[in-house]
C-alpha positions in Angstrom: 29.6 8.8 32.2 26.8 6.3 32.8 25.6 2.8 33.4 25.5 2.4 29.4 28.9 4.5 28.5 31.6 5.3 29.5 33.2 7.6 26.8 30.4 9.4 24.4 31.1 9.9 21.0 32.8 13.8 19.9 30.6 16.6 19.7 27.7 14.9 21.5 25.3 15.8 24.1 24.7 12.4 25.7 23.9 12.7 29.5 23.7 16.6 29.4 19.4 16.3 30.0 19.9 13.6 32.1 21.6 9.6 32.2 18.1 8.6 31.0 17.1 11.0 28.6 15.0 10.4 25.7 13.8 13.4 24.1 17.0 15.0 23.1 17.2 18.9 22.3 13.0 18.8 23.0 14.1 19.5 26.2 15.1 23.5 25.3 11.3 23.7 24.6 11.0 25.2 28.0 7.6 27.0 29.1 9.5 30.2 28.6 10.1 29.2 25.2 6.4 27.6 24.3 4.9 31.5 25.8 7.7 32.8 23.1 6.0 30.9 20.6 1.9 31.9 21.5 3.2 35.4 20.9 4.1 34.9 17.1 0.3 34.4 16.9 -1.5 37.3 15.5 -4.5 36.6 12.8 -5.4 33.6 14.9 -5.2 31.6 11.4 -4.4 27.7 11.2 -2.5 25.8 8.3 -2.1 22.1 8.0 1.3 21.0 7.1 0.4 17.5 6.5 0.1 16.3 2.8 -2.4 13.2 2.6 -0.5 10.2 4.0 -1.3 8.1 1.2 0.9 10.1 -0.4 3.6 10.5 -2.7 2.5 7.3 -4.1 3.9 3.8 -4.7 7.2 2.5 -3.1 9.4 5.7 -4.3 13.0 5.2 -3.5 12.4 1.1 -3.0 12.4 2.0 0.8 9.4 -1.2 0.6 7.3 1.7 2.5 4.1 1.3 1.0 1.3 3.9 1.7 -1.7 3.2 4.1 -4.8 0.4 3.4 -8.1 1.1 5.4 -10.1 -1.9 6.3 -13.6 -2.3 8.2 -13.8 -3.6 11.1 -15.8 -7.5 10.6 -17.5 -8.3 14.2 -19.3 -11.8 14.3 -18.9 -11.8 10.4 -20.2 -8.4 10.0 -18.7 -5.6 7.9 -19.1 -2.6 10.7 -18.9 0.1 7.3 -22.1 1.8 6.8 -23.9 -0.8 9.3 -27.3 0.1 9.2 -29.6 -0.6 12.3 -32.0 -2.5 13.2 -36.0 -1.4 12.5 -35.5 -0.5 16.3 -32.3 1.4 15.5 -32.4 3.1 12.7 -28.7 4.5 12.8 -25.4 3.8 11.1 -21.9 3.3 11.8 -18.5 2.8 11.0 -15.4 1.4 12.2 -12.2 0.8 10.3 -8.3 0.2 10.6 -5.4 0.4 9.4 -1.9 -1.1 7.3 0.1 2.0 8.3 3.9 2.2 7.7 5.3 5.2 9.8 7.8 7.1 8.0 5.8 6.9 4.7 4.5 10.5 4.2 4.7 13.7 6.4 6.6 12.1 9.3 9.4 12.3 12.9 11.8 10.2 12.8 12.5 9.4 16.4 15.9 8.9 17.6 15.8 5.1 17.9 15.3 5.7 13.7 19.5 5.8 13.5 22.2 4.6 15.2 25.9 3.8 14.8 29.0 1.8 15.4 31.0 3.4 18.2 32.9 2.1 21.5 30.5 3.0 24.3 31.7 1.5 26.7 35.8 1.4 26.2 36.8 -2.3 25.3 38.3 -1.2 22.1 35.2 -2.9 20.3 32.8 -0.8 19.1 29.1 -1.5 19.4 25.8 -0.4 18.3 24.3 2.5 20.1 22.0 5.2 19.5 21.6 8.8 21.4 22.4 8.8 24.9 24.3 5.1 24.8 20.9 3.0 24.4 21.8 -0.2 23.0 21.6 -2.3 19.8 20.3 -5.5 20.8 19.4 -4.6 23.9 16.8 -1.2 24.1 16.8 -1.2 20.3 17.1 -4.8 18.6 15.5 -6.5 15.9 12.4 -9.6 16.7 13.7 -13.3 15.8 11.7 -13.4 13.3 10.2 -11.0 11.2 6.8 -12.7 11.6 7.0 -12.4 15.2 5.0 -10.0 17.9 7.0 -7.2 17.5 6.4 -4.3 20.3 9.8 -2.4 18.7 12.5 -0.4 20.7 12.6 -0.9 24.6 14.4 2.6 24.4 13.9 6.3 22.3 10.7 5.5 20.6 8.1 8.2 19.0 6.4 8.1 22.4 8.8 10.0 24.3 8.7 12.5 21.7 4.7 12.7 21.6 4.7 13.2 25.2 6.1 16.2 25.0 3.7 17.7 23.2 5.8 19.5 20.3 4.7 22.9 20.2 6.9 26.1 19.6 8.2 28.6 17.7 8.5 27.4 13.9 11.1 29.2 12.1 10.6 29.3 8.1 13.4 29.4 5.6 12.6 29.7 1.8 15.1 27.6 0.2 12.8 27.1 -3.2 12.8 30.9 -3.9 16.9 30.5 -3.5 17.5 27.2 -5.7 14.3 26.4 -7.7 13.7 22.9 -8.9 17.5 22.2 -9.4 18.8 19.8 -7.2 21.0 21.9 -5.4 23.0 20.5 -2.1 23.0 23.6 0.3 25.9 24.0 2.6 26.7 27.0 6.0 27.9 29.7 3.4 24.5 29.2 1.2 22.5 28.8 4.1 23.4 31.7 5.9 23.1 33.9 2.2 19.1 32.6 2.6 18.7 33.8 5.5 20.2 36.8 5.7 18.0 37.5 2.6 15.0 36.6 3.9 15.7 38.3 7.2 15.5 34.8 9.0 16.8 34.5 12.6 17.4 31.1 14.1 17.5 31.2 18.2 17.8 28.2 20.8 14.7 26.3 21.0 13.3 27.1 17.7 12.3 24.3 15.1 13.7 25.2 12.0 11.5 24.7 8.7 12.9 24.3 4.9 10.7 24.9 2.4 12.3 23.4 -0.9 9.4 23.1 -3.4 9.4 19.3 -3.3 6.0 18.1 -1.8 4.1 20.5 -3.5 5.4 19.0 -6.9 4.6 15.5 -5.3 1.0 16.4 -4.6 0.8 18.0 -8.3 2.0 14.5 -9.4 -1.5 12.6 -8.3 0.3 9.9 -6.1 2.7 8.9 -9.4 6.0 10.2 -8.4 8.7 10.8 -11.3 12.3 9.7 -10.8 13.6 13.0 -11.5 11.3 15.0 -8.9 11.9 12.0 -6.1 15.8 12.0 -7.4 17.5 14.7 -9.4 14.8 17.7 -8.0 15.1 19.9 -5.2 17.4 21.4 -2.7 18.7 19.4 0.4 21.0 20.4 3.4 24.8 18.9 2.7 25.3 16.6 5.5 29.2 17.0 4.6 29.2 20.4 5.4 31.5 20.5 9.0 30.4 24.0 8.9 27.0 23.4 8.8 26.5 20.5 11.7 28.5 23.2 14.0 26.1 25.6 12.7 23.1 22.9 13.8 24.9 22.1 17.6 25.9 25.7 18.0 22.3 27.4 17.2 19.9 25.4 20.1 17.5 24.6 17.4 15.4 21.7 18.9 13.9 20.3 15.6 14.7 20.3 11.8 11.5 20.0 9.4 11.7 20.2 5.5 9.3 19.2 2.6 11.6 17.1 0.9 12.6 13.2 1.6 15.6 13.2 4.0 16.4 16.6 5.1 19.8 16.1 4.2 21.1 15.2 0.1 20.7 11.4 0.0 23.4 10.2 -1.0 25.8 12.3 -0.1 28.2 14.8 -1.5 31.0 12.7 -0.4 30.0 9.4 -0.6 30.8 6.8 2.5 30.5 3.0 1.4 28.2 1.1 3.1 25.9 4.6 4.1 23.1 6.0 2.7 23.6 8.9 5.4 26.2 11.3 5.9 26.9 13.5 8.6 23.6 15.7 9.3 21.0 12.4 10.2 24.1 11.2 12.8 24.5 14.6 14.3 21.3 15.3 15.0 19.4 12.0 15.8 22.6 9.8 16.8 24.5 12.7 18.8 22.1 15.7 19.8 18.9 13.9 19.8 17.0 16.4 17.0 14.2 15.1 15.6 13.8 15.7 11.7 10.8 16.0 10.1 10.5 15.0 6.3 7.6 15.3 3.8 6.0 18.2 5.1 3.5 20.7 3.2 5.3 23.3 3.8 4.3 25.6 0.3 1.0 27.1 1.4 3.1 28.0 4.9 5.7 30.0 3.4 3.3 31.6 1.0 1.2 33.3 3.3 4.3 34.5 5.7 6.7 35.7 2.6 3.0 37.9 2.2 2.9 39.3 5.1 6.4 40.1 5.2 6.7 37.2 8.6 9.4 33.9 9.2 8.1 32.7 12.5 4.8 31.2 13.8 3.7 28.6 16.9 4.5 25.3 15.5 1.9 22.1 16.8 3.6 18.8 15.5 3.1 15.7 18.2 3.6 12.3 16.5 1.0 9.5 17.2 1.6 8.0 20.8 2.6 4.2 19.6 4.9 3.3 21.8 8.4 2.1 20.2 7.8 3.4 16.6 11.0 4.2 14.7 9.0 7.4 13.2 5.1 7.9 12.8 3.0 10.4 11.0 2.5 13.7 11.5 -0.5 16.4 10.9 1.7 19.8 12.0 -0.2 22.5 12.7 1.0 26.0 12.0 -0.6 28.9 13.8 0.1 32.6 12.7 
């Protein structure tokens, strides 16, 4: 119990790190844990797990997420883009910014990113919260006007999540090699058949990667997505799957990451009216406060350790420190 809540919602961790906690299950990324992860780094190699933010291309999914425009910078009617100098100073510059919607490419959500009806606070009414009992309307709410300054959530923005730095032990499953290009919904029974496989060992504080195939198709597609890769393609977690989300609380794992669009199947096996989402995106961001990763480059990763016969590496992913993003981009760094 806290100032915001009085009964937290089943199978939640709210107040566990803390009555003000905003970072979630990042908090199992001990120093123990982070010196765990430096150890899985033997060939001193580095792979970006970042596809180009301007991609997959176009508005897929009519999420109205469109991908980044550059700009120069104009100063006293200037263009500062390849501004040449004076005859006194012969050099050149640049300058530039940026249109840049957050959750567009290789993203975090952060755990202001979904919330949900429940009675915080006992009336009999529920409410909107999100993780830890922060408040719709109040630490999270919408501008007046859409046109307004908007500086977004007073409460569990990307910052606290960048502040923490994001680095250890990446843990890689190989869901493509399992289920191909079909879209196949994965539940605890396949799940655990994968791993076991590929000799994969989840423990607590690891971040837990999926590779499914999906953004290396997207990248082969030239930024012009097909409805049947963005739709009917691929292999997602089952967010219906009770024995999966037990699985997710009961393992410690600190982060979900996969190279498709929502982690989970979107929508889901079961449908819900009214929700895009099932169970997996309210577990974790809404009760447990995991981040999950979505659109990462994951192919080249999984490549090189199904090689040399390895599933875990040091993981580097800090968002961008904007203070109350909903989600921001990502260039992860994998180290092995």
């Amino acid at each position: 119990m806290n100032a915001r809540w009085t009964a937290r919602p089943e199978g939640s961790n709210w107040g566990d790190f803390g009555a003000d906690d905003q970072i979630g299950r990042l908090n199992l990324l001990t120093p123990e844990r982070v010196r765990r992860a430096v150890a899985e780094v033997r060939e001193g190699i580095v792979l970006c797990l970042s596809m180009p933010l301007d991609y997959p291309g176009g508005n897929y999914h009519d999420l109205g997420r469109k991908p980044p425009r550059l700009h120069p910078v104009v100063r006293g009617g200037r263009v500062k883009y390849d501004d040449r100098g004076s005859e006194r100073h012969p050099d050149a510059s640049c300058d530039d910014w940026v249109e840049l919607y957050t959750q567009y490419s290789t993203q975090w959500d952060a755990l202001c990113h979904i919330g949900s009806a429940f009675d915080a606070d006992g009336d009999g009414v529920a409410e909107t919260v999100y993780y830890n009992g922060y408040r719709g309307g109040e630490h999270v709410a919408a501008p007046a006007d859409a046109e307004d300054d908007f500086a977004g959530a007073r409460a569990l923005g990307i910052e606290n999540m960048a502040t923490t730095g994001v680095q250890g032990r990446g843990v890689m499953v190989d869901l493509f090699a399992a289920c191909g290009r079909e879209r196949t919904i994965v539940g605890y029974d396949a799940l655990m058949r994968i791993m076991e496989s590929g000799g994969v060992t989840v423990e607590e504080g690891d971040m837990l990667c999926l590779h499914t195939g999906q953004a290396g198709a997207i990248l082969e597609m030239n930024k012009k997505p097909d409805h049947a890769t963005l739709e009917d393609a691929f292999s997602h977690l089952d967010g219906c799957d009770e024995s999966l989300l037990r699985w997710i609380d009961d393992s410690g794992l600190v982060a979900i990451a996969a190279d498709n669009f929502s982690v989970e199947a979107v929508p889901p096996r079961t449908a819900v009216e009214g929700r895009a989402y099932e169970g997996l995106h309210e577990l974790c961001i809404f009760k447990l406060g995991i981040h999950l990763g979505e659109l990462w480059h994951l192919g080249p990763l999984n490549a090189w350790l199904k090689e040399h016969g390895r599933t875990r590496f040091l993981l580097t992913a800090p968002p961008l420190r904007l203070p109350g993003a909903a989600g921001s981009p990502v260039t992860p760094v994998a180290t092995v």
